[in-house]
PDB file of N, CA, C and O in Angstrom:
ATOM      1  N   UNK A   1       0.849  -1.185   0.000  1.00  0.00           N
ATOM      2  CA  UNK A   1       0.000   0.000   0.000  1.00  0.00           C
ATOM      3  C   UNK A   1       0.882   1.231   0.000  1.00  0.00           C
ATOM      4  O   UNK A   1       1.803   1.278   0.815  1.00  0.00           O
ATOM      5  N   UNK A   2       0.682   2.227  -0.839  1.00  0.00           N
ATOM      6  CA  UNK A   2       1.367   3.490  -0.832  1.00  0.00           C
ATOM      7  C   UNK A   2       0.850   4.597   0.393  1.00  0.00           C
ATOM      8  O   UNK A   2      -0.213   4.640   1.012  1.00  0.00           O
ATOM      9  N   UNK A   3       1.910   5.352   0.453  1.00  0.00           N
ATOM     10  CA  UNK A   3       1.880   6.458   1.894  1.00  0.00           C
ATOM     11  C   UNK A   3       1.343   7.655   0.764  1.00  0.00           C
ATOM     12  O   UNK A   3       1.737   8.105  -0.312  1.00  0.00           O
ATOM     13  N   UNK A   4       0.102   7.892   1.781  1.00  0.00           N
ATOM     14  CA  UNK A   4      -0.320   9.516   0.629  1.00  0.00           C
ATOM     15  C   UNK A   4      -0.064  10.481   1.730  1.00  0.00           C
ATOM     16  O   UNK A   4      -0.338  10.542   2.928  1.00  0.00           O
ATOM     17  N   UNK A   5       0.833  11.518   0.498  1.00  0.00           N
ATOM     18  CA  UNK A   5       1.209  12.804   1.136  1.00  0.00           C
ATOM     19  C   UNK A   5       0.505  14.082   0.932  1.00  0.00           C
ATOM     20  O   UNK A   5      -0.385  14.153   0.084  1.00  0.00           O
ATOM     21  N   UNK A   6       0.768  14.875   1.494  1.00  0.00           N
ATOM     22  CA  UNK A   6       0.419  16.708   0.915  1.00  0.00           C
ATOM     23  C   UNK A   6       1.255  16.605  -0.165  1.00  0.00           C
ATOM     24  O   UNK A   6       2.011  15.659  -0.384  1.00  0.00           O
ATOM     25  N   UNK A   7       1.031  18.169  -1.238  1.00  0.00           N
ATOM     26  CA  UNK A   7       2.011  17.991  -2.232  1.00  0.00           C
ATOM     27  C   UNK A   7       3.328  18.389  -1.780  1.00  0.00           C
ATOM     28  O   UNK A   7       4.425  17.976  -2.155  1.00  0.00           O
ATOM     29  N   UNK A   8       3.021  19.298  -0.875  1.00  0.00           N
ATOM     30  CA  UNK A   8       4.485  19.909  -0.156  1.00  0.00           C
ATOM     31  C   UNK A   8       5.404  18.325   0.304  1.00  0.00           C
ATOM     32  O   UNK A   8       6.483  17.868  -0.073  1.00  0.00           O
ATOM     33  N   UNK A   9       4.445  17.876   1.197  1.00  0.00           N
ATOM     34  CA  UNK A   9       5.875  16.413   1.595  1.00  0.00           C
ATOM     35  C   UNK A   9       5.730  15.827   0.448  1.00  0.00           C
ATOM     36  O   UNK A   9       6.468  14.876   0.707  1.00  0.00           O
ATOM     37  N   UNK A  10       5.305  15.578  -0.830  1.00  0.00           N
ATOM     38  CA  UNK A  10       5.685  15.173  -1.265  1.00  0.00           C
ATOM     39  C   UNK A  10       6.898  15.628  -2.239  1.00  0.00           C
ATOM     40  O   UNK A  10       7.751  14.878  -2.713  1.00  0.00           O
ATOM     41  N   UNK A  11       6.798  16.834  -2.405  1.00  0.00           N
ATOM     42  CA  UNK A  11       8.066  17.826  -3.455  1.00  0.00           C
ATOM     43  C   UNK A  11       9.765  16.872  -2.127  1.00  0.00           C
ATOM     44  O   UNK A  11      10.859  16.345  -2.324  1.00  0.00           O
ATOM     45  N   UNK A  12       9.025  17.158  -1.136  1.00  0.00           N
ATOM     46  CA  UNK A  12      10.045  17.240   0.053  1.00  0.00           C
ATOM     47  C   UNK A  12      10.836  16.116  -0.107  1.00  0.00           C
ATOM     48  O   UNK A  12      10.217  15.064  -0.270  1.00  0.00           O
ATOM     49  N   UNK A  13      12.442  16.049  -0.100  1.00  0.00           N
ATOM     50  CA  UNK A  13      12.654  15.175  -0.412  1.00  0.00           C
ATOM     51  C   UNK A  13      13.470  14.077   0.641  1.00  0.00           C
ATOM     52  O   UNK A  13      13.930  13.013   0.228  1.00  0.00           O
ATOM     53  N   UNK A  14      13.580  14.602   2.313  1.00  0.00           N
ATOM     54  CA  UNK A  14      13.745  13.972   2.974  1.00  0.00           C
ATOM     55  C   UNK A  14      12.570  13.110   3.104  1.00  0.00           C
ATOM     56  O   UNK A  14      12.913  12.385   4.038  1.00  0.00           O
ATOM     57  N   UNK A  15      11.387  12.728   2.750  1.00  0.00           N
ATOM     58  CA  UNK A  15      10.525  12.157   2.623  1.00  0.00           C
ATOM     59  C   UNK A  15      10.524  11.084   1.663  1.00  0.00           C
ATOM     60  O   UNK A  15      10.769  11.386   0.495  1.00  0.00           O
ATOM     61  N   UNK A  16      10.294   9.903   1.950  1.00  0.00           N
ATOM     62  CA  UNK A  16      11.199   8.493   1.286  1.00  0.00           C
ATOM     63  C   UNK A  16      10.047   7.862   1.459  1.00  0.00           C
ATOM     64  O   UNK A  16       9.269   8.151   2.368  1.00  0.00           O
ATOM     65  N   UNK A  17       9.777   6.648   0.321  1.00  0.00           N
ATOM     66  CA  UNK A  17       8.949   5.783   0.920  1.00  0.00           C
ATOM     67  C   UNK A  17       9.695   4.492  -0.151  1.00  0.00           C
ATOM     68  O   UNK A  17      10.805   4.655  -0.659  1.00  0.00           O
ATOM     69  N   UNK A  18       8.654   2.926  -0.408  1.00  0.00           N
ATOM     70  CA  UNK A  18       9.846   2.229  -0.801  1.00  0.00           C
ATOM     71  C   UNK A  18       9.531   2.463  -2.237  1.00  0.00           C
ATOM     72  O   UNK A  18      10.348   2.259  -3.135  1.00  0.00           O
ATOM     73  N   UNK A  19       8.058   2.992  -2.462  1.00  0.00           N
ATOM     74  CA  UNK A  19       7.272   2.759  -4.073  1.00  0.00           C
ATOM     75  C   UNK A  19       7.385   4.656  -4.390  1.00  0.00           C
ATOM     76  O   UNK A  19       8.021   5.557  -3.843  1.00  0.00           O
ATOM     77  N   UNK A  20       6.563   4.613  -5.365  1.00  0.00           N
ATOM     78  CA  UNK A  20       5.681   5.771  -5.868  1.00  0.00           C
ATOM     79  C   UNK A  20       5.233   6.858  -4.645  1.00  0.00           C
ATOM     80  O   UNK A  20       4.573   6.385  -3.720  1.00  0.00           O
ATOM     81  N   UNK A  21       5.531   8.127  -4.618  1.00  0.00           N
ATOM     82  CA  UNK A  21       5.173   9.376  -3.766  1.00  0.00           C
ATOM     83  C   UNK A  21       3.257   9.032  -4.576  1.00  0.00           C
ATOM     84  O   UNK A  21       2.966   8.694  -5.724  1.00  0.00           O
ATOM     85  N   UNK A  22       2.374   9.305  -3.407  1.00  0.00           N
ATOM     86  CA  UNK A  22       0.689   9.211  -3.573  1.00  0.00           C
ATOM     87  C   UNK A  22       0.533  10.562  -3.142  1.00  0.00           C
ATOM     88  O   UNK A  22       0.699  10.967  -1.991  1.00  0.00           O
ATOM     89  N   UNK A  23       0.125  11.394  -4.381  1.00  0.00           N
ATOM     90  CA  UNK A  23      -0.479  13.014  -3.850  1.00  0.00           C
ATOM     91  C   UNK A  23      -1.800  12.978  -3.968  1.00  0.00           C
ATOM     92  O   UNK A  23      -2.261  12.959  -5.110  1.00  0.00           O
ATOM     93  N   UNK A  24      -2.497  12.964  -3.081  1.00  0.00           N
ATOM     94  CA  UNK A  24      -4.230  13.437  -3.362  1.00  0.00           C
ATOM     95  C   UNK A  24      -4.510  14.110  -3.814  1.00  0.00           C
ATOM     96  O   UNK A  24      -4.027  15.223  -3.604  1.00  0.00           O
ATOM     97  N   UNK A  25      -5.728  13.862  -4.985  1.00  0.00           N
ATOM     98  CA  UNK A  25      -5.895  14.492  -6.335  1.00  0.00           C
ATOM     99  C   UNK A  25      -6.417  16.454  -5.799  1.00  0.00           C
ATOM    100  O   UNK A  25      -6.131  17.517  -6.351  1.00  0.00           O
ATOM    101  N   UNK A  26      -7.125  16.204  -4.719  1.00  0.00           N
ATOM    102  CA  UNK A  26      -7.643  17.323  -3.381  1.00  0.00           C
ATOM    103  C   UNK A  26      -6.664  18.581  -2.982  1.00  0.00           C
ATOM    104  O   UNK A  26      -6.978  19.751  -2.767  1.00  0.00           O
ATOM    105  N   UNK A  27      -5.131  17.832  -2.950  1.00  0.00           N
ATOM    106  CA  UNK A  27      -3.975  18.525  -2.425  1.00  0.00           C
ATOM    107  C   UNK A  27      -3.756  19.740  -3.996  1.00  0.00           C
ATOM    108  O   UNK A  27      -3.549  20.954  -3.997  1.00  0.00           O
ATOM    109  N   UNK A  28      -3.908  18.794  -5.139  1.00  0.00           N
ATOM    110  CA  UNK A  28      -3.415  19.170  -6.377  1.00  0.00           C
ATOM    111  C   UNK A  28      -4.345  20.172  -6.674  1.00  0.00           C
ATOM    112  O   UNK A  28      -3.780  21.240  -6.912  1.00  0.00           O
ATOM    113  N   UNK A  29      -5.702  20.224  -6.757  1.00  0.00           N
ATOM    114  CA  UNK A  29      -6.705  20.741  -7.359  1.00  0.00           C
ATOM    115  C   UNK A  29      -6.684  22.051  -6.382  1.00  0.00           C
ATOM    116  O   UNK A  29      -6.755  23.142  -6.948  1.00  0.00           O
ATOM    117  N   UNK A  30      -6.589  22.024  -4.926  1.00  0.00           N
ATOM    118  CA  UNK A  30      -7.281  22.523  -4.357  1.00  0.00           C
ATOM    119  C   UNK A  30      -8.376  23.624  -4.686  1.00  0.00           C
ATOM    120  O   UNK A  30      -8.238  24.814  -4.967  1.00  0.00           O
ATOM    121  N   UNK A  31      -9.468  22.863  -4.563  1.00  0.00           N
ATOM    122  CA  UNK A  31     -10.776  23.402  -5.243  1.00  0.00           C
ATOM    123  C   UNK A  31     -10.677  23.810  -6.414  1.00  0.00           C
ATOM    124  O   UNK A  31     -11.706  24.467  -6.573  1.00  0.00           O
ATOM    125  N   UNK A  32     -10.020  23.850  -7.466  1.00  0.00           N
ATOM    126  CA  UNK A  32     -10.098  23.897  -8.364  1.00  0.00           C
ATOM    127  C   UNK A  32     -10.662  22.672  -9.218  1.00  0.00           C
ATOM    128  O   UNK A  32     -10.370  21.514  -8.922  1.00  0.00           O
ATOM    129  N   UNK A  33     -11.478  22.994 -10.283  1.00  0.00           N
ATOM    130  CA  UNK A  33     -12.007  21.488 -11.286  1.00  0.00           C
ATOM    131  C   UNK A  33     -10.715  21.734 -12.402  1.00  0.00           C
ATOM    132  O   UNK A  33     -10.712  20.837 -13.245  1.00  0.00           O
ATOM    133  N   UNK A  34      -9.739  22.634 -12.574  1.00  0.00           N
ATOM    134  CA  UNK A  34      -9.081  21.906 -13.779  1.00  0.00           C
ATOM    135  C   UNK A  34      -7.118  22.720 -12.983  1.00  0.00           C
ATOM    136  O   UNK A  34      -6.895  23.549 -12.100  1.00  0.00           O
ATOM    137  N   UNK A  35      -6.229  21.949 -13.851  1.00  0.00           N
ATOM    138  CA  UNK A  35      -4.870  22.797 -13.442  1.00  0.00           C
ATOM    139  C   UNK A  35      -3.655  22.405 -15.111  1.00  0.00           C
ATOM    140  O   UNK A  35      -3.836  21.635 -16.054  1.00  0.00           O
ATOM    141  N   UNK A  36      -2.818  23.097 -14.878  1.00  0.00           N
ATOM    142  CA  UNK A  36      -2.177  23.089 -16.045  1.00  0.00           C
ATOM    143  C   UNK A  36      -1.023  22.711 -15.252  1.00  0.00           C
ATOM    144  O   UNK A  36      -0.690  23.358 -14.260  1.00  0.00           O
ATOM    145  N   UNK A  37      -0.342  21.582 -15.698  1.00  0.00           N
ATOM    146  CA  UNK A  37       0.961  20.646 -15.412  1.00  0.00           C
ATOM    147  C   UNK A  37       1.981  20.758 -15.875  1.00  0.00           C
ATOM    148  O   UNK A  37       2.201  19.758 -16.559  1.00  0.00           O
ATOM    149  N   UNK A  38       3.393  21.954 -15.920  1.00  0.00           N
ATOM    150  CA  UNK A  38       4.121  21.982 -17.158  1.00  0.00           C
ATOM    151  C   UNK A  38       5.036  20.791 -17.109  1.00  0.00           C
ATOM    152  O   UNK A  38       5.130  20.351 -15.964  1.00  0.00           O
ATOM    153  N   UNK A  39       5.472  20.384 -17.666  1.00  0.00           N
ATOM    154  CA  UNK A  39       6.299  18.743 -17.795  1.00  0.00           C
ATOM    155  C   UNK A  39       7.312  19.204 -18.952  1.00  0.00           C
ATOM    156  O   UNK A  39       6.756  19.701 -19.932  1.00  0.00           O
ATOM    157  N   UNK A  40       8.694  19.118 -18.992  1.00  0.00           N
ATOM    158  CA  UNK A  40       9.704  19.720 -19.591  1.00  0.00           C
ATOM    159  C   UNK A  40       9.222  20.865 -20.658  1.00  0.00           C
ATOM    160  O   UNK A  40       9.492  20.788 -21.856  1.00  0.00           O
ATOM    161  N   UNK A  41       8.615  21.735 -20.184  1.00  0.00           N
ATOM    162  CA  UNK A  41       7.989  22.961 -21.002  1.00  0.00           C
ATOM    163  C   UNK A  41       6.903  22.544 -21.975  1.00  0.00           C
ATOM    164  O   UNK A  41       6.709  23.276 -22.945  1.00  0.00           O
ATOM    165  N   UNK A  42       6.154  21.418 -21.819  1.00  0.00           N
ATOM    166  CA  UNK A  42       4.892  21.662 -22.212  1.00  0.00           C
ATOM    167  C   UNK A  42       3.645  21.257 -21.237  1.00  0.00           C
ATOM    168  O   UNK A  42       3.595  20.424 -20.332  1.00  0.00           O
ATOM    169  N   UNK A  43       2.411  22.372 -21.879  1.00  0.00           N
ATOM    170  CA  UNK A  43       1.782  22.363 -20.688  1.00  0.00           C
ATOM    171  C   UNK A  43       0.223  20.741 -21.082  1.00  0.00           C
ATOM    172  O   UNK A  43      -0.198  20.065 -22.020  1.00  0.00           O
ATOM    173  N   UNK A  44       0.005  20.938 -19.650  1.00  0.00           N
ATOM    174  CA  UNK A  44      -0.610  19.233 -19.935  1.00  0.00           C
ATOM    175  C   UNK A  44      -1.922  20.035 -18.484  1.00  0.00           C
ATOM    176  O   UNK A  44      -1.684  20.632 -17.434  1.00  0.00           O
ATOM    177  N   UNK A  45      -3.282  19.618 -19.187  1.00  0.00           N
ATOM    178  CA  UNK A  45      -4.367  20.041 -18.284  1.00  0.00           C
ATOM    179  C   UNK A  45      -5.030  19.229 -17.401  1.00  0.00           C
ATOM    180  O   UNK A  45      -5.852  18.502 -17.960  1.00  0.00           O
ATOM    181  N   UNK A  46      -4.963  19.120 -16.365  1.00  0.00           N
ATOM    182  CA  UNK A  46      -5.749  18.017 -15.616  1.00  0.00           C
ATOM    183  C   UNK A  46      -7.079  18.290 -15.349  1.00  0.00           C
ATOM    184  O   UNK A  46      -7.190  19.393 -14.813  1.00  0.00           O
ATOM    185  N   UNK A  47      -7.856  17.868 -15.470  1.00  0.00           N
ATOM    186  CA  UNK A  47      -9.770  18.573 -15.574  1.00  0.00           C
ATOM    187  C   UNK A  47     -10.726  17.388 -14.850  1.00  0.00           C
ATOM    188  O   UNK A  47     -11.143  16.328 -15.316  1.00  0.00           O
ATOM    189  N   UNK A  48     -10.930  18.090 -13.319  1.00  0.00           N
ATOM    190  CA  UNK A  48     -11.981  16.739 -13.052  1.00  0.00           C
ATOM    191  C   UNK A  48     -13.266  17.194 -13.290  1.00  0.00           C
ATOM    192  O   UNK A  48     -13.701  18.325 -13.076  1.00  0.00           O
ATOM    193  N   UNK A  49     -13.948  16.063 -13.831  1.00  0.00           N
ATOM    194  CA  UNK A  49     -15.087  16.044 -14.716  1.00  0.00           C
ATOM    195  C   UNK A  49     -16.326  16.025 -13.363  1.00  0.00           C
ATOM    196  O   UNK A  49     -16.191  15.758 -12.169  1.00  0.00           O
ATOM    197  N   UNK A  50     -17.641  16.468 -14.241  1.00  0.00           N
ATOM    198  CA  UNK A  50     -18.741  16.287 -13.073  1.00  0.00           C
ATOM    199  C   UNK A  50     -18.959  14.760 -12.441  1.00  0.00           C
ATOM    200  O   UNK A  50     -19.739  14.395 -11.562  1.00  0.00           O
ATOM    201  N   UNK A  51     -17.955  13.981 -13.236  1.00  0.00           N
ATOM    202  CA  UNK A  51     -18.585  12.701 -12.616  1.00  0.00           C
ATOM    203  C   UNK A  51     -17.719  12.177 -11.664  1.00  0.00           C
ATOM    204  O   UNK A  51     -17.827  11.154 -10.988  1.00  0.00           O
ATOM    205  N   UNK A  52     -16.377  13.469 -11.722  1.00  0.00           N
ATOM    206  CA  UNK A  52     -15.640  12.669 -10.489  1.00  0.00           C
ATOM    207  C   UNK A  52     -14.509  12.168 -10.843  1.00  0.00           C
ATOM    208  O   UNK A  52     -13.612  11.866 -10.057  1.00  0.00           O
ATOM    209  N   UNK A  53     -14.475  12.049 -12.026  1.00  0.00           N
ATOM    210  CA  UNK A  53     -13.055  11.258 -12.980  1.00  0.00           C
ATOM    211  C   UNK A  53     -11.856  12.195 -13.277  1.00  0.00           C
ATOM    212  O   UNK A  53     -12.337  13.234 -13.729  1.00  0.00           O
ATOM    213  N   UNK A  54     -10.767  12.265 -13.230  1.00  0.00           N
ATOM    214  CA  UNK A  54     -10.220  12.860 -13.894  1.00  0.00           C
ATOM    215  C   UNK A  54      -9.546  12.415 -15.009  1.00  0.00           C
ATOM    216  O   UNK A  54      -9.194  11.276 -15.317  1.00  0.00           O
ATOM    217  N   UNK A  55      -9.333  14.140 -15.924  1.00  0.00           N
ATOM    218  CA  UNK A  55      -8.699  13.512 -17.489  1.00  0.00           C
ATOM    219  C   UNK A  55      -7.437  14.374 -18.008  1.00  0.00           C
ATOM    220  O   UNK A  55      -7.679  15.470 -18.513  1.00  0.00           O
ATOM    221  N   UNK A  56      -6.369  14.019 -17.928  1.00  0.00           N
ATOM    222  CA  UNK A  56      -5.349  14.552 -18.266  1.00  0.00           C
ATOM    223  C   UNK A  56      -4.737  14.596 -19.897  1.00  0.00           C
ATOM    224  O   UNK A  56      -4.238  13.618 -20.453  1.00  0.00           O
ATOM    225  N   UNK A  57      -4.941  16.342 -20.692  1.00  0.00           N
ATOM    226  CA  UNK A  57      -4.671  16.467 -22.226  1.00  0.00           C
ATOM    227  C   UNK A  57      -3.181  16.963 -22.016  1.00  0.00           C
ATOM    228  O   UNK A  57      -2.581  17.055 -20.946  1.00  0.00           O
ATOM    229  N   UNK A  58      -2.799  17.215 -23.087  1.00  0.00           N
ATOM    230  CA  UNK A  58      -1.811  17.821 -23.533  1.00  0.00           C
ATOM    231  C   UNK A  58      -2.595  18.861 -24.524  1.00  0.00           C
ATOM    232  O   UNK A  58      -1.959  19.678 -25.190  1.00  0.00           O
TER     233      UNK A  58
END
């Protein structure tokens, strides 16, 4: 089972676990329904939908 963090402990990098850092989608959004992700300079939109799902474009 993975350890879910804030996004802050998770940036943090004395913070170790043995798998994958788990950020809650909640921490990311905060209240927001959509966010823009830049990933080596391009931007990528994360948009949660009314049903609860989220969908990540480029």
């Amino acid at each position: 089972m993975h350890d879910t963090f804030s996004a802050a402990e998770a940036l943090d990098p004395s913070v170790s676990g043995s798998g994958p850092r788990v950020i809650a989608s909640e921490d990311l959004l905060r209240g927001a329904r959509e966010i823009i992700i830049r990933h080596v300079g391009e931007d990528y939109r994360l948009r949660l939908t009314r049903a609860g799902k989220l969908i990540l474009n480029k």
